[in-house]
KEMARVEX-21410 format. One record per atom (N, C-alpha, C, O, CB): residue in one letter; y, x, z. Coordinates in steps of 0.02 Angstrom, whole numbers, plus 50000, padded with zeros to 5 digits. Glycine has a CB too. Layout:
AYXZ/...
REM end
This chain:
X490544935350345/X490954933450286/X491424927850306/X491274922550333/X490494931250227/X491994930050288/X492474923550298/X492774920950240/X493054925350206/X493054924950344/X492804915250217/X493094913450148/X493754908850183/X493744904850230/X492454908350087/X494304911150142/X494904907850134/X495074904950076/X495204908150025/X495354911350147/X495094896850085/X495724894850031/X496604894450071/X496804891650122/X495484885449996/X496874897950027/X497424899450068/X497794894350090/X497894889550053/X497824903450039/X498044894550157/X498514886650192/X499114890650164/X499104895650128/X498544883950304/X499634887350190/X500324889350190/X500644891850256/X500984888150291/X500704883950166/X500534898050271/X500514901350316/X501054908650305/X500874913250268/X499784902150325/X501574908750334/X502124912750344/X502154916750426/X502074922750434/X502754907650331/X502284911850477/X502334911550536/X501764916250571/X501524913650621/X502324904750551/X501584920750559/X500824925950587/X501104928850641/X501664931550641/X500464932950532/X500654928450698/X500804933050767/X500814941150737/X501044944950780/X500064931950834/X500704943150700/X500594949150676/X501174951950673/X501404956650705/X500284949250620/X501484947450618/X502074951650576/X502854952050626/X503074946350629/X502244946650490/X503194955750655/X503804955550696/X504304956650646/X504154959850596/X503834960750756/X504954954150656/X505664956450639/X505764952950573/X505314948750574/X505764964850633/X506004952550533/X506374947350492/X505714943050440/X505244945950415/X507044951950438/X505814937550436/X505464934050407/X505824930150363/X506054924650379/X505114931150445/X505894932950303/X506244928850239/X505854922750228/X505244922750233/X506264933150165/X506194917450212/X505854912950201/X505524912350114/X504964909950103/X506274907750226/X505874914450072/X505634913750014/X505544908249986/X505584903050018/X505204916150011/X505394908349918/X505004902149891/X504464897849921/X504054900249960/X504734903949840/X504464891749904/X503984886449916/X503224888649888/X503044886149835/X504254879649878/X502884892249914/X502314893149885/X501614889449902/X501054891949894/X502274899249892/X501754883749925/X501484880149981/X500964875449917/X500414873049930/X502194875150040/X501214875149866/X500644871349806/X500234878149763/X499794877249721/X501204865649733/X500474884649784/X500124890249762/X499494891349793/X499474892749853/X500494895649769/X498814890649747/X498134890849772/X497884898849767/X497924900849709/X497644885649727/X497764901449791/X497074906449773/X496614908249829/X496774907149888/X497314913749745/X496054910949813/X495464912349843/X495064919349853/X494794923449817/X495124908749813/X495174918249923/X494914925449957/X494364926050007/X494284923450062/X495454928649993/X493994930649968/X493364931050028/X493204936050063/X492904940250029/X492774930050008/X493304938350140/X493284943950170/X492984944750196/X492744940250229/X493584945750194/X492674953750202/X492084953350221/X492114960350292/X492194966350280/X491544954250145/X492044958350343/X491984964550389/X491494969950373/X491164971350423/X491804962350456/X491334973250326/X490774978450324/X490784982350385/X490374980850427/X490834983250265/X491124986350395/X491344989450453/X490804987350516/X490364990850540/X492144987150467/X490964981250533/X490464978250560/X489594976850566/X489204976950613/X490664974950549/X489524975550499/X488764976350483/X488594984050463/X488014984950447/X488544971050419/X488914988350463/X488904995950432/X488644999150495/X488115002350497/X489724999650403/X489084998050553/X489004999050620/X488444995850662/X488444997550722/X489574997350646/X488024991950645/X487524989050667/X486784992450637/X486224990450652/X487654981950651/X486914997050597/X486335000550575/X486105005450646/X486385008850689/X486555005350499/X485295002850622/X485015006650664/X484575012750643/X484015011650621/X484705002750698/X484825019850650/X484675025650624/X483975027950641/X483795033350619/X485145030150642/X483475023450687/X482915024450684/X482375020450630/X481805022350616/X482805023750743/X482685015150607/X482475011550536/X482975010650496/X483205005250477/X482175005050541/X483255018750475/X483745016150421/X483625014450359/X484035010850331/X484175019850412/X483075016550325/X482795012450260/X482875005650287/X483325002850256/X481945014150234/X482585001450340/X482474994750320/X483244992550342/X483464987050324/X481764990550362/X483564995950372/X484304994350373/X484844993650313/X485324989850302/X484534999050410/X484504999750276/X485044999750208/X484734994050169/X485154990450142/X485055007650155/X484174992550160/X484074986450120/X484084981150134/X483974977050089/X483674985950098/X484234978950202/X484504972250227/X485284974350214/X485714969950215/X484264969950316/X485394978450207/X486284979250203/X486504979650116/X487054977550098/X486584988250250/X485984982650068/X486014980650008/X485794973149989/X486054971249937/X485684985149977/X485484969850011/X485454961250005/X485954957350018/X486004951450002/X485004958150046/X486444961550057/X487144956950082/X487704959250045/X488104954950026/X487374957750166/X487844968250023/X488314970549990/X487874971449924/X487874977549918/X488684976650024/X487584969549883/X487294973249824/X487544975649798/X487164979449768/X487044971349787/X488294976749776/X488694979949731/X489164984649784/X489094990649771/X489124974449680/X489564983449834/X489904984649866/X489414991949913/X489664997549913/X490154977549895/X488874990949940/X488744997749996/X488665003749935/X488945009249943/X487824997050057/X488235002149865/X488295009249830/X488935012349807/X488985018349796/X487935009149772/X489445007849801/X490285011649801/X490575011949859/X491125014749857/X490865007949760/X490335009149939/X490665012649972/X490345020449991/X490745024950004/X490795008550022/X489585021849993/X489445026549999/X489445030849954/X489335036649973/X489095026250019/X489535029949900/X489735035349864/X490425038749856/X490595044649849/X489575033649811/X490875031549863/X491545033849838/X491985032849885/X492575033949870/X491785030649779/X491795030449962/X492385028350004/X492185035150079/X492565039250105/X492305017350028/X491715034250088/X491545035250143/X491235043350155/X491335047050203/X491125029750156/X490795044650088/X490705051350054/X491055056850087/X490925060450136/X490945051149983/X491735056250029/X492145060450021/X491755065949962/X491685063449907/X492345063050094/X491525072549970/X491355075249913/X490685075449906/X490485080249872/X491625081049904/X490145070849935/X489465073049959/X489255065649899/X489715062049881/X489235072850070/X488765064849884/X488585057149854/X488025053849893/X487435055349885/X488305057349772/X488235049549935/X487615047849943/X487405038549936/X487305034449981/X487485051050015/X487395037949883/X487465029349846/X486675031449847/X486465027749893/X488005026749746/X486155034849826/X485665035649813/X485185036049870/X484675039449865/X485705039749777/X485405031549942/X484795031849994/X484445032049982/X484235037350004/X484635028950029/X483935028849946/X483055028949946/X483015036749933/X482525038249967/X482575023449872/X483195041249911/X483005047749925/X483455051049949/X483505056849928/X482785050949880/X484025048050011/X484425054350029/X484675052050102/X485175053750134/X485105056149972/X483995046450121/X484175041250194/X484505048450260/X484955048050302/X483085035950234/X484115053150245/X484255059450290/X484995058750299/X485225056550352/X484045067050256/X485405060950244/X485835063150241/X486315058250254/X486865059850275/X485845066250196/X486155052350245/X486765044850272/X486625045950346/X487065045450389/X486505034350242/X485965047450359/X485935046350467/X486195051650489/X486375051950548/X485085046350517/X486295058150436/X486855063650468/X487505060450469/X487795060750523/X486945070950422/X487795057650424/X488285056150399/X488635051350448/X489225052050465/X488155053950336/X488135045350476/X488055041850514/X488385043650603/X488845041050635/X487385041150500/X488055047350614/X487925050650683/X488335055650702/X488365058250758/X487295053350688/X488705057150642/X489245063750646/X489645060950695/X489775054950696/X489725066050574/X489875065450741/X490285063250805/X491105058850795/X491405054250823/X490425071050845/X491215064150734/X491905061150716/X491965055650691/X492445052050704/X492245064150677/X491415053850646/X491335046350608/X491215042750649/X491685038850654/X490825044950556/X490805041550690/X490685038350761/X491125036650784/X491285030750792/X490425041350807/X491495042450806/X492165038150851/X492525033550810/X492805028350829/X492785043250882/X492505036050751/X493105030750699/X492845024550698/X493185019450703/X493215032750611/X492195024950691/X491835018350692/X491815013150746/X491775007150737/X491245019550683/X491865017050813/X491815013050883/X492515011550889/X492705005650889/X491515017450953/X492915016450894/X493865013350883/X493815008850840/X493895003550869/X494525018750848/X493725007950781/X494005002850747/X493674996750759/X494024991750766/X494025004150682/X493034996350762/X492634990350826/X493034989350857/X493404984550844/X492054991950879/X493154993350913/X493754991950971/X494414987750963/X494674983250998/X494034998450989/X494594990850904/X495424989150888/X495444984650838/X495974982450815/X495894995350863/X494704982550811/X494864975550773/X494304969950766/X493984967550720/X495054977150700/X494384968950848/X493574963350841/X493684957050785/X493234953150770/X493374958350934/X494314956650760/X494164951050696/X494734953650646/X495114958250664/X494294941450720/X494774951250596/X495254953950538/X495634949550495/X495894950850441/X494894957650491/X495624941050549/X495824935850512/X496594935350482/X496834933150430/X495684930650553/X496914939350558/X497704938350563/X497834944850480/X498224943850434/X498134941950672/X497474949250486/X497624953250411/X497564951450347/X497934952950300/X497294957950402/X496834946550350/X496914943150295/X497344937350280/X497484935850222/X496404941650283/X497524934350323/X498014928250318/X498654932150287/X498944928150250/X498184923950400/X498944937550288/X499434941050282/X499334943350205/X499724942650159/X499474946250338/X498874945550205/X498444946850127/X498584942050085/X498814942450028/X497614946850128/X498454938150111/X498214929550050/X498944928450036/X499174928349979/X497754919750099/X499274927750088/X500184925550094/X500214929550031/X500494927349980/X500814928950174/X499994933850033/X500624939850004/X500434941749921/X500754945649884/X500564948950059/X499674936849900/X499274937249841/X499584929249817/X499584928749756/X498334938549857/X499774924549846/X500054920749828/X500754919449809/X500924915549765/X499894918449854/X501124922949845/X501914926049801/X501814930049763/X502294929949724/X502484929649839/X501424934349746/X501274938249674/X501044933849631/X501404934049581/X500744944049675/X500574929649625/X500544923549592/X500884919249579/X500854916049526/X500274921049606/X501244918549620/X501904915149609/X502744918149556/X503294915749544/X502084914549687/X502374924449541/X503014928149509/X502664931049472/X502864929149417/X503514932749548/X502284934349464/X501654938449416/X501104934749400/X500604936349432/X501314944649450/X500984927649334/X500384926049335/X499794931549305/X499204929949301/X500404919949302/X500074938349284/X499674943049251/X499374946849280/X498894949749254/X499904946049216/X499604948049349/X499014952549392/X498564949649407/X498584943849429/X499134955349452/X498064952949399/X497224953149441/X497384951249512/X497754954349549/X496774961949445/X497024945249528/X497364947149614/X496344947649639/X495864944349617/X498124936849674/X496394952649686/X495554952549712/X495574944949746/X495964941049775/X495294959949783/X494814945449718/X494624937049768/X494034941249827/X493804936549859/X494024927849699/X493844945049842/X493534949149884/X494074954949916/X494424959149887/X492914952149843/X493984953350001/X494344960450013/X493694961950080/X493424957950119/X495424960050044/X493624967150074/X493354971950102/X493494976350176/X493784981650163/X493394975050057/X493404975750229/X493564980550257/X493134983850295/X492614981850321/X494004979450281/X493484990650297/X492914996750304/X492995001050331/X493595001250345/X492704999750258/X492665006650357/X492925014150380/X492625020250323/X492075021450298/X492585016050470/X493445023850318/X493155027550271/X493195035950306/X493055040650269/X493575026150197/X493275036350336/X493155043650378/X493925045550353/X493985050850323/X492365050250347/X494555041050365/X495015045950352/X495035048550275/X495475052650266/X494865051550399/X494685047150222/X494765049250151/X495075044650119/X495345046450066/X494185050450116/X495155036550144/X495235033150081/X495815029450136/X495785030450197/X494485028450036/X496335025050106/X496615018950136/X496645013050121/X496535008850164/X497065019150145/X496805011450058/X496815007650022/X496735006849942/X497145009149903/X497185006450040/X496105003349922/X496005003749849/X495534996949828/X495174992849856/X495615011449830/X495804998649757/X495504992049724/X494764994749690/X494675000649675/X496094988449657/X494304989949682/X493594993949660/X493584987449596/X494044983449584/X492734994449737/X492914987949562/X493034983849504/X492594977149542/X492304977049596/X492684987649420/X492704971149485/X492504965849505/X493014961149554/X492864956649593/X491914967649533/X493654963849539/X494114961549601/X494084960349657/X494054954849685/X494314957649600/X494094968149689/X493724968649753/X494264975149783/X494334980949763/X492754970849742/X494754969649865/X495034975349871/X494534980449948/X494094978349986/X495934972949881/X494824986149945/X494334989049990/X495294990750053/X495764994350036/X493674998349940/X495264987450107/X495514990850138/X495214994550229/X494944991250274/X496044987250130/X495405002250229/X495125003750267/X495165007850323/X495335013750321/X494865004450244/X494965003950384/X495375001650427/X495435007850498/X495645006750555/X495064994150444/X495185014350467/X495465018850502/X495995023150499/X496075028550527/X495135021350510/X496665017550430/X497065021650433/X497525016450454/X497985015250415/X497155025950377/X497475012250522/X497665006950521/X497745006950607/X497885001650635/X497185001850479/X497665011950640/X497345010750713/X498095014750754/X498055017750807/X496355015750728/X498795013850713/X499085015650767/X499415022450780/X499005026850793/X498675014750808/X500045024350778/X500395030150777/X500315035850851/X500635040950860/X501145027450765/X499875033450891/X499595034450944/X498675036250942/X498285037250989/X499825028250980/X498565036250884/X497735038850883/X497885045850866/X498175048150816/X497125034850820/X497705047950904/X497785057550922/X497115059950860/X497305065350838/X497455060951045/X496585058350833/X496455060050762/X496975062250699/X496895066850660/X496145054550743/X497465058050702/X497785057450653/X498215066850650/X498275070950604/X498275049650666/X498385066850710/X498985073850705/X498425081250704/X498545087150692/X499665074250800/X497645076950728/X497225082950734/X497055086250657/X496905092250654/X496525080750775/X497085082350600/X496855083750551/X497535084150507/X497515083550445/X496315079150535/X497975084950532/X498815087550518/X498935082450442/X498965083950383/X498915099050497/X498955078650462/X499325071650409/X500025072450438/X500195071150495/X498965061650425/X500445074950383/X501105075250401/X501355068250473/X501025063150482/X501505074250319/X501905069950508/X501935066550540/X502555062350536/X502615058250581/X501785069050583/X502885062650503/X503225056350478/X502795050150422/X503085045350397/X503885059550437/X502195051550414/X501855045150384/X501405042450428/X501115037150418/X501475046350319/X501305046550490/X500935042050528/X501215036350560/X500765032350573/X500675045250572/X501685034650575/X502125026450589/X501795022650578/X501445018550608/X502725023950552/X501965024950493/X501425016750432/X500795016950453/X500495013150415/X501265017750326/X500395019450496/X499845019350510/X499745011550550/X499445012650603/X499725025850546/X499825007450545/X499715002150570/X499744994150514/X500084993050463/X500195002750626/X499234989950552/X499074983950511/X499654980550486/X499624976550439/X498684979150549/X500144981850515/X500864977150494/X501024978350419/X501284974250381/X501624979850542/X500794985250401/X501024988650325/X500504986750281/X500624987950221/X501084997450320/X499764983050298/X499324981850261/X499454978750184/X499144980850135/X498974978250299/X499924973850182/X500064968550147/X500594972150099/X500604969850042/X500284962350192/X501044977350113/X501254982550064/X501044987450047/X501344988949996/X501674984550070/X500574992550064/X499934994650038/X499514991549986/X499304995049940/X499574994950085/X499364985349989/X499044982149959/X499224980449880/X498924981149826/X499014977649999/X500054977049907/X500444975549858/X500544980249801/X500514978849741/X500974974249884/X500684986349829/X500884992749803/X500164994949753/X500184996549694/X501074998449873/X499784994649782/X499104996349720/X499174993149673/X499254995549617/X498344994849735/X499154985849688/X499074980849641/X499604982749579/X499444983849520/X499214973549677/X500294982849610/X500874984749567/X500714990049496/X500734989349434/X501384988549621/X500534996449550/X500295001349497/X499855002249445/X499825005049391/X500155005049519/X499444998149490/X498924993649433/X499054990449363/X498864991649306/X498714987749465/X499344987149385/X499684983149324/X500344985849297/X500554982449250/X499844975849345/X500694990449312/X501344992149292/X500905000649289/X500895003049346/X502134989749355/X500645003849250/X500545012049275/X501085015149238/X501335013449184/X499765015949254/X501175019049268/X501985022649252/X501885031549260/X501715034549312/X502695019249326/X502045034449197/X501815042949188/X502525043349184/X502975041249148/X501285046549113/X502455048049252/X503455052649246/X503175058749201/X503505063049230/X503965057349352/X502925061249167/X503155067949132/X503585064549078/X503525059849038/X502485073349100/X504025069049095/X504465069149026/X505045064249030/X505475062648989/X504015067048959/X504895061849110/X505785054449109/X506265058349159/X505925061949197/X505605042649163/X506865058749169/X507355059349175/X507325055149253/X506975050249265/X507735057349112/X507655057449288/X507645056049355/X508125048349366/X508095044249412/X507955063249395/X508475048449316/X508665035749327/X508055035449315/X507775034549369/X509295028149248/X507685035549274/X506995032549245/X506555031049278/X506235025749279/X506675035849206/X506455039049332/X505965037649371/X506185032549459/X505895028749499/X505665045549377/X506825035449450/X507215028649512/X507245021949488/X507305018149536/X508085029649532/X507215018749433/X507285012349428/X506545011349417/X506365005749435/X507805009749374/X506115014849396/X505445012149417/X505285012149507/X504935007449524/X504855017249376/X505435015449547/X505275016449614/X505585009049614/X505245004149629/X505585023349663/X506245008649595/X506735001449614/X506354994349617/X506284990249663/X507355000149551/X506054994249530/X505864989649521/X505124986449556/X504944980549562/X505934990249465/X504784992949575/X504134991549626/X504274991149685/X503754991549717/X503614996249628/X504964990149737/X505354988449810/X505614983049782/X505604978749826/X505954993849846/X505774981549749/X506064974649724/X505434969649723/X505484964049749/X506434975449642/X504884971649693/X504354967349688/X503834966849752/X503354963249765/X504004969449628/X504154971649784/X503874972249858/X504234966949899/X503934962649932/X504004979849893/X504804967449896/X505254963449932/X505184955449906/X505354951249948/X505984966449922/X504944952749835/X504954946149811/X503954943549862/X503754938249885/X505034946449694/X503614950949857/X502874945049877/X502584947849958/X502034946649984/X501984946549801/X503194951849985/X502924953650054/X503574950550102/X503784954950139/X502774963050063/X503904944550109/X504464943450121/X504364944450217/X504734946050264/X504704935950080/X503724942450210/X503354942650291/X503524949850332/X503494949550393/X502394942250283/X503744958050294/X503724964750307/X504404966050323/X504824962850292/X503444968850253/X504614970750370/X505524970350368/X505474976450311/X505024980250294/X506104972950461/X506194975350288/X506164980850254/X506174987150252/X506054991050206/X506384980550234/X506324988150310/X506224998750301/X505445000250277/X505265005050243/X506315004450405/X505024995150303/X504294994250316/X503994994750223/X503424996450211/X504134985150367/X504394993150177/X504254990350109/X504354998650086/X503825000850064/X504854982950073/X504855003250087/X505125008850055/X504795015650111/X504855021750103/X506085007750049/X504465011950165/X504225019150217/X504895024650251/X505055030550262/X503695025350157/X505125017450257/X505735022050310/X505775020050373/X505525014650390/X506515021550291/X506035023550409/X506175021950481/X506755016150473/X506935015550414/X506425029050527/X506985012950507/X507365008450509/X508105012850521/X508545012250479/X507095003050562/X508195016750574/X508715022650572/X508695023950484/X509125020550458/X508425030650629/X508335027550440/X508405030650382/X508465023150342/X508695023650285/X507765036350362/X508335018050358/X508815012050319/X509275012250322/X509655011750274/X508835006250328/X509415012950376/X510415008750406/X510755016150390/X511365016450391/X510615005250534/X510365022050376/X510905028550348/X510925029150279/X511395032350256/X510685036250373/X510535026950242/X510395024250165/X511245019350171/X511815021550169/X509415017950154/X511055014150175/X511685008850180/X512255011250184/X512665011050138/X511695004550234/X512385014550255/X513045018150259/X513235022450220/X513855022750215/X513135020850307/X512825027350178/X513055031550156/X512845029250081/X512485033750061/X512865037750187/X512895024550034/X512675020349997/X513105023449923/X512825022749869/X512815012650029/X513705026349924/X514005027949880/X513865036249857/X513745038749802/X514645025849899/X513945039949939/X513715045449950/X513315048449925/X513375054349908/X513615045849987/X512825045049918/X512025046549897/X512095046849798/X511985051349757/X511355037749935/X512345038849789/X512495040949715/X512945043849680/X512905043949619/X512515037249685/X513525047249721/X514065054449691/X513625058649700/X513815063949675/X514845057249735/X513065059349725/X512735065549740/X512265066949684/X512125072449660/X512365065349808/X512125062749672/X511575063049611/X512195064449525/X512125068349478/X510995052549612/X512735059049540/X512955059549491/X513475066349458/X513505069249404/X513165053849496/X513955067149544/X514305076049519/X513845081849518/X513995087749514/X514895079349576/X513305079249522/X512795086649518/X512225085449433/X511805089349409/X512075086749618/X512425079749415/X512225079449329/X511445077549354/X511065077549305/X512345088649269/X511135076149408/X510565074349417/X510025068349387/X509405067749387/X510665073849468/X510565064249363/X510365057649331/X510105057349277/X509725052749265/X510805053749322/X510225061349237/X509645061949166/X509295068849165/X508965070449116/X510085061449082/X509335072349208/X508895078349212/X508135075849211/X507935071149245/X509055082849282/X507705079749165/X507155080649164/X506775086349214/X506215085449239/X507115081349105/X507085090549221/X506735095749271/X506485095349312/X506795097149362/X506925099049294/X505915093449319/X505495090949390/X505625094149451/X505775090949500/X504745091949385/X505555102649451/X505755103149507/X506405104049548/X506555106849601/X505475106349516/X506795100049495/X507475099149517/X507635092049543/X508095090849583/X507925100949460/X507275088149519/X507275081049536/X506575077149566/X506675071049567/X507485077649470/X506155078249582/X505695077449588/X505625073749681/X505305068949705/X505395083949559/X506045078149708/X506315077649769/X506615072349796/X506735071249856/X506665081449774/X506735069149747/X507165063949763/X506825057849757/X507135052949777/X507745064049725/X506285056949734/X505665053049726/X505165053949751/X504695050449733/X505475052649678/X505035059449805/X504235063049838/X504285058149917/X504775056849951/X504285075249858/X503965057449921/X503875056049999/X503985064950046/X503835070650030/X502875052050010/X504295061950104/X504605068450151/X504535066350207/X504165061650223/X505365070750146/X504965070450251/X505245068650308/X506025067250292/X506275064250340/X505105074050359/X506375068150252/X506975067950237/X506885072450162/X506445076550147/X507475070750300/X507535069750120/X507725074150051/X508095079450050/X508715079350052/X508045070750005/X507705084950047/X508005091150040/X508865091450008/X509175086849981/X507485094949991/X509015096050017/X509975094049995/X510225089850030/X510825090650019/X510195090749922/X510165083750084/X510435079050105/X510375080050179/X509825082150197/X510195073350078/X510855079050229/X510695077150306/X509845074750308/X509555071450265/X511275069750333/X509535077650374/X509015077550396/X508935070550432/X508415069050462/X508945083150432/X509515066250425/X509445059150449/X509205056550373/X509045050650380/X510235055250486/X509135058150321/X508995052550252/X508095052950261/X507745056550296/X509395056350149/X507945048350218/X507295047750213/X507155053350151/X507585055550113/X507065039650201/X506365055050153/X506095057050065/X506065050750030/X506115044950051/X505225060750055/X505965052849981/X506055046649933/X506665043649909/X506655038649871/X505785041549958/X507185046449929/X507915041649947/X508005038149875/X508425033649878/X508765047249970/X507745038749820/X507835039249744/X507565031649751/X507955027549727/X507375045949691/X507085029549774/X506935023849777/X507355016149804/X507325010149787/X506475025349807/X507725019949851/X508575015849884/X508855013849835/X508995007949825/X509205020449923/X509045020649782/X509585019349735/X509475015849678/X509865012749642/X509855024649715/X508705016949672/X508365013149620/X508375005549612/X508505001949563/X507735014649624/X508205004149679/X508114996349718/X508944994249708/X509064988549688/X507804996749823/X509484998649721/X510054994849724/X510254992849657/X510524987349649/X510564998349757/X510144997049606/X510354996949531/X509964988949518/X510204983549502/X510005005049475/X509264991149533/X508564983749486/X509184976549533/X509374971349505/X507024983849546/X509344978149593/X509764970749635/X510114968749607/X510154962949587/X510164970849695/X510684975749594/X511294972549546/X511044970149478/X511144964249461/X511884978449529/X510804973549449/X510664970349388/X510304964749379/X510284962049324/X510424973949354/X509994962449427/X509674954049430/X510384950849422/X510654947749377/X509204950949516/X510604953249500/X511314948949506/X511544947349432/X511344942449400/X511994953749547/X511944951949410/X512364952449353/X512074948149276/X512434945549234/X512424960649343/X511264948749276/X511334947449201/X510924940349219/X511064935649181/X510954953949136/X510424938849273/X510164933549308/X509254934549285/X508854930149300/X510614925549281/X509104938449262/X508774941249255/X508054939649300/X508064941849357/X509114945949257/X507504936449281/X506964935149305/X506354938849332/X506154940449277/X506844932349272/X506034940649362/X505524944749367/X505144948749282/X504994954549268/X505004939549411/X505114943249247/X504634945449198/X505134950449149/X504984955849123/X504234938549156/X505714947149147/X506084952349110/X506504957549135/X506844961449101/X506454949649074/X506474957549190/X506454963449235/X505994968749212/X506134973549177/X506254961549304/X505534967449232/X504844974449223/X504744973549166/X504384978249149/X504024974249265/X504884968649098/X504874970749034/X505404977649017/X505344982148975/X505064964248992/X505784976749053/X506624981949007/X506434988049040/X506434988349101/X507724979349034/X506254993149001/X506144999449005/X506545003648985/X506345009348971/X505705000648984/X507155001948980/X507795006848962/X508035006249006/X508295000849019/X508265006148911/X508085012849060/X508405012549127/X509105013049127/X509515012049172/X508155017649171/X509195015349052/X510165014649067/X510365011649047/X510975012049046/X510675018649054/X510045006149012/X510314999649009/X510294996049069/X510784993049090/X510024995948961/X509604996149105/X509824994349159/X510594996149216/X511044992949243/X509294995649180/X510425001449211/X511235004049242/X511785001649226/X512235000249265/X511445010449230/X511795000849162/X512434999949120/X512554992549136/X513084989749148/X512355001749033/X511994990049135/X511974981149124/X512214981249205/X512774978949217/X510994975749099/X511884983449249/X512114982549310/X512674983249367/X512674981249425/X511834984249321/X513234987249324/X513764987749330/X513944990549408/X514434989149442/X513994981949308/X513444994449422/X513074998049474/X513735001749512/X513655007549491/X512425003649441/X514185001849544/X514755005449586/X514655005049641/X514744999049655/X515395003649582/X514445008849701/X514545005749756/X514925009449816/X515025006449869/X513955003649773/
REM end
C-alpha cells in the first residue's frame, strides 16, 4: 500500500512532449491510496489457496470479491471462493493469465511514477470541477484483457495494467484488438483514461435522438476538459490520434467543417449517417485515409475553444449550456 498526499508534481520522467504549465495547483490537496493487487494476487500460492484467499480477503475485504467477480472473471463468477477455490486455481494457472501476470510483474515492479500522474491529474479536476467524485483508492490489477479502466463503488479506481504493457506485446494483435488502438496501449495514456471515466461519470450523455453538433460539442466539451486536468499528455494523446492525424485535422481545419456542413450533416439525426463521425476508427469513412475516426470530436473541441474565447465562459458554464447551437452560434465558429 502506498498512500499519497499529493506534492506539486508536474515534471514526471514518465510523461514526454509538451508540458503545459497550467494553473497553480500547488495549494490543491487531495488524497490517494494505491494499492498494487496485482502484486499480492500473484503471490498466491495454489497449493493453499483457501488460506491464501483469506489472507488476501483481510487486506482487500471489499476490493478481491469485485475483482473476481467483475474484473478478472469475465463471464464465469467466481467472488464466491469458499465453494469455487477449484475454479480460481484453474483460473489462476491458465497459461494465458499467467503470462499476463508475470509480464506485468516484469513491466511494472512499482506504480509510483503512474500514480503521481494520477494524483496531478485528480487535482486539476478539483481544481475546475469541485463536483466530481475523485477516487481516494486506486487499484491496480490484471484483468485478463477484459477490463482497462473503471471506477467501482466506494471511490475506488480500478486501473488495469495489462492494457498498459506496450504497442509491442504480441497478445494484443493475437486476440485481434483492432490495431490502430493498440498505440494507447501504454502508461503515458493512464491519466486520460482515467480522466475520461470520471468525465462520463459525472456528465452521462444518451445520443439517441441528438443531431450530430450535439453529439460533437459533447465529444468537444469532454477534450476540452481533458486538455484543462491532463495538461501533463500531448495532445493527439487526449483525442486518440496519431500525432500525423493531428497535424491533418489542423491543416485541413475548414475542410472538415464544409464537409459536414454542404452535405446538411450538422443537424441530422440519422445515426447511421452520422454516427461515423463520432465512432472510434482507423480513419472516417468519406474522408482521406490520413484523418482520424472520431474526427467529430476535433470539430467539437474547436467550436467548445472558440466559444470560451468569445463569450469568456468558465468551465462550469460551459458543461452547464446544453444547447449546442447556441454554442455554435455564440462561438462564431469560421475557420
Amino acid at each position: 500500500m502506498k498512500k499519497l498526499i499529493a506534492a506539486f508534481m508536474l515534471s514526471l520522467p514518465l510523461w514526454t512532449g509538451c508540458r503545459n504549465s497550467g494553473p497553480d495547483i500547488s495549494k490543491v490537496q487531495v488524497e490517494v491510496t494505491a494499492y498494487d493487487f496485482y502484486k499480492d494476487f500473484s503471490r498466491l500460492d495454489t497449493a493453499h489457496l483457501e488460506a491464501g484467499l483469506e489472507t488476501l480477503r483481510a487486506k482487500y475485504p471489499q476490493y478481491l470479491p469485485f475483482y473476481l467477480d467483475k474484473l478478472a472473471a469475465g463471464t464465469v463468477s467466481l467472488a464466491d471462493y469458499s465453494t469455487n477455490a477449484e475454479g480460481i486455481k484453474t483460473f489462476l494457472t491458465h497459461k494465458d493469465y499467467k503470462h499476463l501476470l508475470d509480464t506485468v510483474n516484469q513491466a511494472f515492479p512499482s506504480t509510483d511514477d503512474i500514480t503521481e500522474s494520477l494524483t496531478t491529474t485528480f487535482r486539476y479536476i478539483k481544481y475546475y470541477d469541485t463536483g466530481i467524485a475523485l477516487p481516494d483508492k486506486i487499484y491496480y490489477a490484471v484483468s485478463g484483457l477484459s477490463n482497462m479502466v473503471g471506477l467501482g463503488s466506494n471511490n475506488t479506481l480500478t486501473i488495469c495494467l495489462d492494457y498498459f504493457l506496450g504497442e509491442n506485446f504480441n497478445p494484443y494483435y493475437q486476440i485481434n484488438i483492432p490495431e490502430y488502438v493498440i498505440p494507447r496501449f501504454k502508461k503515458a495514456y493512464a491519466p486520460v483514461m482515467a480522466a475520461q471515466v470520471l468525465y462520463q461519470d459525472a456528465y452521462p450523455f444518451e445520443p439517441h435522438d441528438k443531431d450530430l453538433l450535439t453529439m460533437m460539442i459533447e465529444q468537444g466539451k469532454m477534450q476540452y476538459f481533458l486538455g484543462l486536468v491532463t495538461p501533463q499528455v500531448q495532445e493527439h494523446m487526449r483525442f486518440g490520434f496519431t500525432q500525423q492525424q493531428l497535424e491533418w485535422c489542423r491543416a485541413h481545419e475548414r475542410d472538415i467543417y464544409n464537409f459536414f456542413t454542404s452535405n446538411d450533416f450538422l443537424f441530422s439525426k440519422n445515426m447511421q449517417q452520422v454516427m461515423r463521425f463520432v465512432s472510434d476508427g482507423p480513419f472516417t469513412m468519406g474522408m482521406p485515409q490520413e484523418s482520424p475516426g472520431n474526427i467529430g470530436s476535433f470539430t467539437g473541441y474547436r467550436i467548445v475553444q472558440q466559444y470560451v474565447k468569445e463569450t469568456g465562459a468558465d468551465w462550469y458554464a460551459l458543461v452547464s449550456e446544453t444547447d449546442a447551437q447556441k454554442i455554435l452560434k455564440l462561438s462564431k465558429y469560421r475557420p
